[in-house]
N, C-alpha and C positions, 0 to 999 in steps of 0.2 A: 303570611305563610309562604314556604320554599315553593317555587316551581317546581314541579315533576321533574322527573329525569327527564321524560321523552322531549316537555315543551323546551327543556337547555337547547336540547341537540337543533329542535327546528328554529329557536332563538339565532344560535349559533351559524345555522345555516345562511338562514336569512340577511344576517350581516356580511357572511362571505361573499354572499351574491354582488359585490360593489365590483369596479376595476380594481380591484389589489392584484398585482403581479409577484406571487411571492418569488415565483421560479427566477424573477429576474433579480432576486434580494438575495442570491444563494451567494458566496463568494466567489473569486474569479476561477479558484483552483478547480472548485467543484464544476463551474459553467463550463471550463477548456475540458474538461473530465468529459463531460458529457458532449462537447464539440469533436472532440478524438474516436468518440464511435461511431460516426456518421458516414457513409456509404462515401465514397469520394474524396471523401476526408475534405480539405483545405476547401473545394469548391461549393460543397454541400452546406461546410459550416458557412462561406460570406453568404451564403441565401439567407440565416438568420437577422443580419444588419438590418431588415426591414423592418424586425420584429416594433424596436425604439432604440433611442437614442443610448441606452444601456448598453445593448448589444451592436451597436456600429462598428467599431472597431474589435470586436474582443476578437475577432480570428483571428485579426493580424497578429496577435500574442499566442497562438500556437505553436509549441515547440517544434511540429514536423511538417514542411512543408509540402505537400504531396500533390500534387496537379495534373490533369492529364487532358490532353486536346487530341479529337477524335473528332473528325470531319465525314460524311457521308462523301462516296466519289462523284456526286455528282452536283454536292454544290457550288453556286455562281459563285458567292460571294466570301469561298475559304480565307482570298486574301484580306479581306474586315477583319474574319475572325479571327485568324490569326495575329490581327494586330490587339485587337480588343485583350486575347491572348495574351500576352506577352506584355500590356499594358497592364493588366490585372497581374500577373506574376510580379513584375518590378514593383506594383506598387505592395505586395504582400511582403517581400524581402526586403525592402528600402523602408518602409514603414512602421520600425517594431519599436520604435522609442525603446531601444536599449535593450527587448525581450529577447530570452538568450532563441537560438535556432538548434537543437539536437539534428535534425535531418532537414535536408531538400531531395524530394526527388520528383523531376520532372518526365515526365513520356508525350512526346508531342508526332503524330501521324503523317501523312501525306506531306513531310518535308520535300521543296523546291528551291530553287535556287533563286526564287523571289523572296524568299525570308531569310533569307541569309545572314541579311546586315540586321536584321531585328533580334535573330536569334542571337548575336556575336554580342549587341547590345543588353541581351538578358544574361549571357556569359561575365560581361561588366561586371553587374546586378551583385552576379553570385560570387567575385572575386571580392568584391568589397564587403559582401557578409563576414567574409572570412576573417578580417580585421577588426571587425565590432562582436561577433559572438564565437561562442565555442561551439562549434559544428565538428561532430563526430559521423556522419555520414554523407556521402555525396554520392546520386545515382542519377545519369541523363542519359533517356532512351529516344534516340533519332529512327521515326520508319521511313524510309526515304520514298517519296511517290513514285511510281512506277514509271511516269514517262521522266523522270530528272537523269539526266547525265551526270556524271562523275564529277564531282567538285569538293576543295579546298575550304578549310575554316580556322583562323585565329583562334588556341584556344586561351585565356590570359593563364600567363606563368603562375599569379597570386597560389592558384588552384594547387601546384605543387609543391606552394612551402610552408602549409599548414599545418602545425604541427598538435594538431589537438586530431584531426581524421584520424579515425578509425578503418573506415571501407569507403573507397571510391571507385565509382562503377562510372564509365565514360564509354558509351557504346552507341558513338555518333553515325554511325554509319553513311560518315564524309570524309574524307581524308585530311590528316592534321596531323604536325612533327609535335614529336619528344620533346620537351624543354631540353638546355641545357643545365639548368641548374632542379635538381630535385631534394627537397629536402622534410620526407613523413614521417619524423622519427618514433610514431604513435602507430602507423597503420599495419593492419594485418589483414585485410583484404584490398585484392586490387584487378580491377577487372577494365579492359583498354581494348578497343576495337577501332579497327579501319586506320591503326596509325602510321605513319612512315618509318622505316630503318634507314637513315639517313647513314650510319654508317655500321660497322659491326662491331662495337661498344656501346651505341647508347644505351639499349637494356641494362647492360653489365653496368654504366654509369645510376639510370634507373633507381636499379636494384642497392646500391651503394647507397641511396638516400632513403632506403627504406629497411633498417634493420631489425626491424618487428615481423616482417612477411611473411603471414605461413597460407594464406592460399592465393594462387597467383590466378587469372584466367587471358590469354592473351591472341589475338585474331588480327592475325598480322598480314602487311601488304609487302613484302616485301621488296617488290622492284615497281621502277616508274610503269607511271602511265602514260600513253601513249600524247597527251599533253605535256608530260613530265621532261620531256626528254630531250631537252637540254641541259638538262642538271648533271646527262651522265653520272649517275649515281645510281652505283650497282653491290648491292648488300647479296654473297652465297655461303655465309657462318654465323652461326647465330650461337650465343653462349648464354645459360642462366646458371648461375652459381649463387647461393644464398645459404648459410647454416642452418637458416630457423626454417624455410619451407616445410609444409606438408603436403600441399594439396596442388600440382600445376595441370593445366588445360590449355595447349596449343591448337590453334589454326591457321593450317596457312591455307592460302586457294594462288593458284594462276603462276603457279612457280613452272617455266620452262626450261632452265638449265638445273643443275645438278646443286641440291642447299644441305646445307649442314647443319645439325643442331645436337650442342650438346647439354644438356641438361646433368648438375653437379648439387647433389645436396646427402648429407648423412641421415637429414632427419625428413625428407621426403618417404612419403607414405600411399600417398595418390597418383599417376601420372594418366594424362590422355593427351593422347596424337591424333589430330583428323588433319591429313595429310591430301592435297589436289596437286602434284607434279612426280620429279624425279628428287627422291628425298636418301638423306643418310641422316642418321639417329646414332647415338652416342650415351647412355645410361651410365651413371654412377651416381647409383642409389642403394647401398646396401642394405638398408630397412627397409624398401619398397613393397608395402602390401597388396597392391590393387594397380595393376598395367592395362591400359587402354588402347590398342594402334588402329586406324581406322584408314583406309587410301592407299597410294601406292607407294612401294618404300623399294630401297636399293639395296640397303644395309641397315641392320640393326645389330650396332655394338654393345653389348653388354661387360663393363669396364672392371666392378667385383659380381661374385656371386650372389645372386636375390634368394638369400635363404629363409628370408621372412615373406617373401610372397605368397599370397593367398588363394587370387583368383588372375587370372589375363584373357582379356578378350580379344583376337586378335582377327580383324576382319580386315586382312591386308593383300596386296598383291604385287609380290616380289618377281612378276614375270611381263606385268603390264608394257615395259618400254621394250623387250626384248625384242631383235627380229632376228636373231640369226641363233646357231646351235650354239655356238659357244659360248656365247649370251646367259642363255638361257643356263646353261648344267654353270658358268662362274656364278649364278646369281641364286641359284637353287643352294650349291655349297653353303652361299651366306645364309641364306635362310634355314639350312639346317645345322647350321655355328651359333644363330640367333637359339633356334628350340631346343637346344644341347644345352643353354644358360638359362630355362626355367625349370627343371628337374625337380623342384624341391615345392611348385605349383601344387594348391589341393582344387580348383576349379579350375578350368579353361575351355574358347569358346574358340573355333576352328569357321573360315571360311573355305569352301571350296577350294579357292583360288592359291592356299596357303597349303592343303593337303596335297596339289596339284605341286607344289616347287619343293615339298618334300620327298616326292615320289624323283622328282628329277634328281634327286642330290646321288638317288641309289646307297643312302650310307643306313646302315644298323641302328633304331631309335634307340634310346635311352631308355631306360626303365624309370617311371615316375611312380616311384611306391608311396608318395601323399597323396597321391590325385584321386578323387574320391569321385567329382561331379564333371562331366565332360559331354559337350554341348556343339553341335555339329550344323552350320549353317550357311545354307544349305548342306544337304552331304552328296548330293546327286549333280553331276554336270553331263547333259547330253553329249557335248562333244569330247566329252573324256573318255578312253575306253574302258570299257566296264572289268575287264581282268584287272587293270593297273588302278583303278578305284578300289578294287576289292583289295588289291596287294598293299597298298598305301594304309586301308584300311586295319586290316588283315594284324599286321604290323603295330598301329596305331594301338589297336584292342588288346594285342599281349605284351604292349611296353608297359601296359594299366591295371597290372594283378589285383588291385583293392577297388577296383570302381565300384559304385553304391549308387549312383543315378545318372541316367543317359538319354540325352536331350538332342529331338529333334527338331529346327525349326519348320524343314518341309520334309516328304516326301516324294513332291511332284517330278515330271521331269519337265524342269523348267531354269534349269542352271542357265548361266552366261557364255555366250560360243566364245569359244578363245581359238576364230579361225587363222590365224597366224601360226600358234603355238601348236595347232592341231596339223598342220601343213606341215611345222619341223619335225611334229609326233610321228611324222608318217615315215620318216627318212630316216628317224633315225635310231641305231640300235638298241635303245636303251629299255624297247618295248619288245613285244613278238614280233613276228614276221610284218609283212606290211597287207597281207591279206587274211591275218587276223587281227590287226587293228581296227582294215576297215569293216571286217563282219562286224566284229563289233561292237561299232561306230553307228552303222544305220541299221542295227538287228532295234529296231522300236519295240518288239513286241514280247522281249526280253522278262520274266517274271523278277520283279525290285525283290522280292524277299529272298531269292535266290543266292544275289550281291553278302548278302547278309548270312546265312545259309554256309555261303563260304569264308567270311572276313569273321564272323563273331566266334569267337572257342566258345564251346557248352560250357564251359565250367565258368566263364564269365559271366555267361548270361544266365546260369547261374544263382551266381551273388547275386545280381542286379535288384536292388530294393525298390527303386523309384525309375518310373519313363516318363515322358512326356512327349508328344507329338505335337506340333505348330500345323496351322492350316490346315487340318484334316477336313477332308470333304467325303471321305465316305467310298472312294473308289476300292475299286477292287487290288491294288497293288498294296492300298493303306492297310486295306481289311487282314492281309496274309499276314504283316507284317506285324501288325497288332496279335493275330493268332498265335506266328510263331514266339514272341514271347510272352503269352500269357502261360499257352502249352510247354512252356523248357523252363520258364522263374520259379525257382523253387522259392528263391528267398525274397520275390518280388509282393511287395506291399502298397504299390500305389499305381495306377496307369491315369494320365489325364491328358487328354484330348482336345486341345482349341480348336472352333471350328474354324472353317472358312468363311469372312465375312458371306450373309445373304444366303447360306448354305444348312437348310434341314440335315440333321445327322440323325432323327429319331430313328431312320431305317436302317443306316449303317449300326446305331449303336443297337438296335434288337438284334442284329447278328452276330455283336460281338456280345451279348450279355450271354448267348448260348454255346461260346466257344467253354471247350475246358481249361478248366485253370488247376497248372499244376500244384499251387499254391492257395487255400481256401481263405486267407484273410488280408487276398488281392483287393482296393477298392479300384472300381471305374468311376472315376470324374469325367463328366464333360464340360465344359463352359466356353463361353462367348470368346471371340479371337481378340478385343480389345483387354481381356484381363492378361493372357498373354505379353500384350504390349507394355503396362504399366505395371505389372507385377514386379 
């Protein structure tokens, strides 16, 4: 007679019960399948080799090689682990019996200048991959330890003539030269830090070896260091010109004379500047949707009209090197030659320091009838006088006949003293008398909504669909100014308030829920000051 159903099933079981290892019977495809979702990736899977002799090797056949070494600061024996490090890497890439490699990317912590020759040796490693398998990604992130001093590293040439890369990310944060020979005739991202301008073509040589490039990312050194400096070698022009660009991201830090950069592409689409010195800029990008400037700048040449621009964030200061009047009003000029060539802007993003060198130019804004969303950060500077903020303002609001949402990131008074710039404010005619700039200058007790009172026309504020306020803490300058436009938006549909880190607003916001609104399908948002941030 048949067995029952049930006694198959506990039959069944009871044989399973043996060592049978089915999971390790699965085939190779499925086993790496399942080694590619593991926390760590490349490091989490060789903890499997323990498992048997099945699993030994099977990591080293993962196609992406991913690793990362993260040290605590205070342990003895970083430099073991470092080696162990770096020993287990070589033996991950060197080890693949022929299996192809798609990615390497390493991130390795508290770099010194004790590992130097270890790491140069794992650079080896990864140039020789390059000649046994088809690798379409390369990303190595150096965090350099905080007590290492500045130092140099070989990186091998192999690295830039592979012509199967896709993206390569080199963000050593050591210093190391441009090859001479480059040749990625595959890649379209490329991302390079801490490297030398040895002279004012190799970019442009670079670039010639990579005619697929459409997003660039580059954090440049441009002049020696102070060990460098017998090379005499002095890079102040810098050129990128590419057809196929979209997307470029410059950094420079520590530039002391006066640098040049001119950026040339039809099909750029993206650009950002975060500028540390005395900088001049040169744009010709006539598709350019999204401009970025960040630091201090001299001149901003705009070479065709950006009629496709979208939004520009400009958090610059065209006044920062001035020390004398006539400094300051040639340099203002430029700055308002630069905002005379975004006209055609539906976002933009104003620093202080930018409305400060437009007010100096004294010339007639331009009428921006796309500009829809306009974003003021800070809009407040103590040592600026409050008529000539307002008038700057003033100005600002009726060049903007369509505005629809109007963004602030502070209210406070907590701007940057520009006491230089405030000293030649004092002298010179371009303002009121000199004993109504200094009233008010130290008039502190000044009502902020007042500024506003006189710079907004009703009929703008108005329109006004959407506000937002940054760091609000609930003071009584905030509160007025929240009122006055709740009480005048007719067509105002949104108000939203980040607070100030650490800062209750439930009291400030019960007094504003009982102001009147001229408009009854106003909402009030409040939220946290990190959404703000990351929004």
């Amino acid at each position: 007679m048949a067995d029952p159903p049930d006694k198959k099933v506990l039959k069944a079981t009871q044989e399973d019960d043996g060592n049978v290892d089915r999971l390790s019977a699965l085939p190779d495809c499925v086993l790496l399948y399942i080694l590619s979702r593991f926390c760590f990736y490349t490091k989490s899977a060789a903890a499997t080799s323990v498992l048997s002799k099945r699993w030994r090797n099977l990591f080293v056949l993962l196609p992406e090689i991913d690793l990362y070494f993260f040290a605590d600061e205070d342990v003895s024996d970083r430099d073991r682990l470092y080696s162990d490090f770096i020993n287990f890497t070589n033996r991950v890439i060197r080890q693949r019996n022929e299996a192809p490699i798609r990615r390497i990317r390493l991130v390795l912590s508290h770099f010194s200048e004790r590992h130097r020759m270890l790491f140069e040796w794992l650079l080896i490693s990864v140039a020789a991959a390059f000649s046994l398998s088809i690798i379409q990604e390369l990303e190595i992130l150096i965090v350099i330890d905080r007590t290492t001093k500045p130092l140099s590293i070989s990186v091998p040439p192999e690295i830039f003539t592979c012509k199967t890369l896709v993206s390569l990310s080199l963000k050593l944060g050591v210093y190391w030269t441009v090859p001479d020979l480059v040749c990625l005739p595959n890649l379209k991202v490329l991302g390079l830090d801490m490297f030398k301008l040895v002279d004012e073509a190799c970019i442009g040589k670079f670039l010639q070896g990579c005619p697929l490039l459409e997003q660039l990312e580059l954090s440049m050194r441009p002049f020696n260091h102070e060990r460098d400096a017998d090379e005499h070698i002095e890079v102040n022009f810098f050129k990128i010109s590419s057809p196929v660009l979209k997307r470029v991201i410059l950094c420079f830090q520590g530039v002391e004379s006066e640098f040049t950069t001119v950026v040339e592409s039809n099909s750029l689409e993206h650009l950002s500047f975060l500028l540390d010195g005395q900088h001049k800029v040169a744009i010709d990008a006539p598709n350019l949707r999204s401009l970025k400037l960040h630091g201090d700048l001299l001149e901003v040449d705009i070479i065709q009209n950006l009629i496709s621009l979208d939004n520009a964030l400009l958090e610059i200061d065209f006044l920062c090197h001035m020390r004398t009047r006539s400094a300051i009003i040639s340099c203002s000029e430029r700055a308002f030659k630069f905002f005379r060539g975004l006209q055609n802007v539906k976002s933009i993003s104003f620093s202080e320091s930018f409305l400060i060198a437009l007010y100096f130019s004294q010339r007639v804004l331009p009428t921006f009838r796309n500009l829809i969303k306009l974003q003021l950060d800070p809009f407040d500077c103590p040592a600026f006088p409050r008529e000539c903020m307002s008038s700057i303002l003033s100005s600002l609001f009726e060049s903007s006949p369509n505005l629809e949402v109007l963004i602030f990131s502070e209210v406070s008074y907590n701007g940057h003293l520009y006491c230089t710039l405030i000293s030649v404010v004092l002298c010179s005619p371009l303002c009121t008398s000199n004993a109504q700039v200094s009233k008010n200058y130290f008039s502190k007790d000044e009502e902020l909504n007042s500024v506003f009172h006189e710079a907004l026309p009703l009929v703008l504020v108005e329109c006004l669909k959407e506000i937002e306020i940054g760091n609000f803490k609930g003071e009584e300058h905030e509160l007025k100014l929240v009122e006055f436009f709740l009480e005048s938006g007719k067509s105002l549909k949104k108000m939203t308030l980040f607070g100030y880190a650490g800062v209750s607003l439930s009291k400030g916001l019960d007094r504003i829920l009982s102001f009147k609104k001229c408009s009854d399908d106003c909402q009030i948002v409040s939220k946290e000051q990190w959404n703000w941030l990351f929004r």
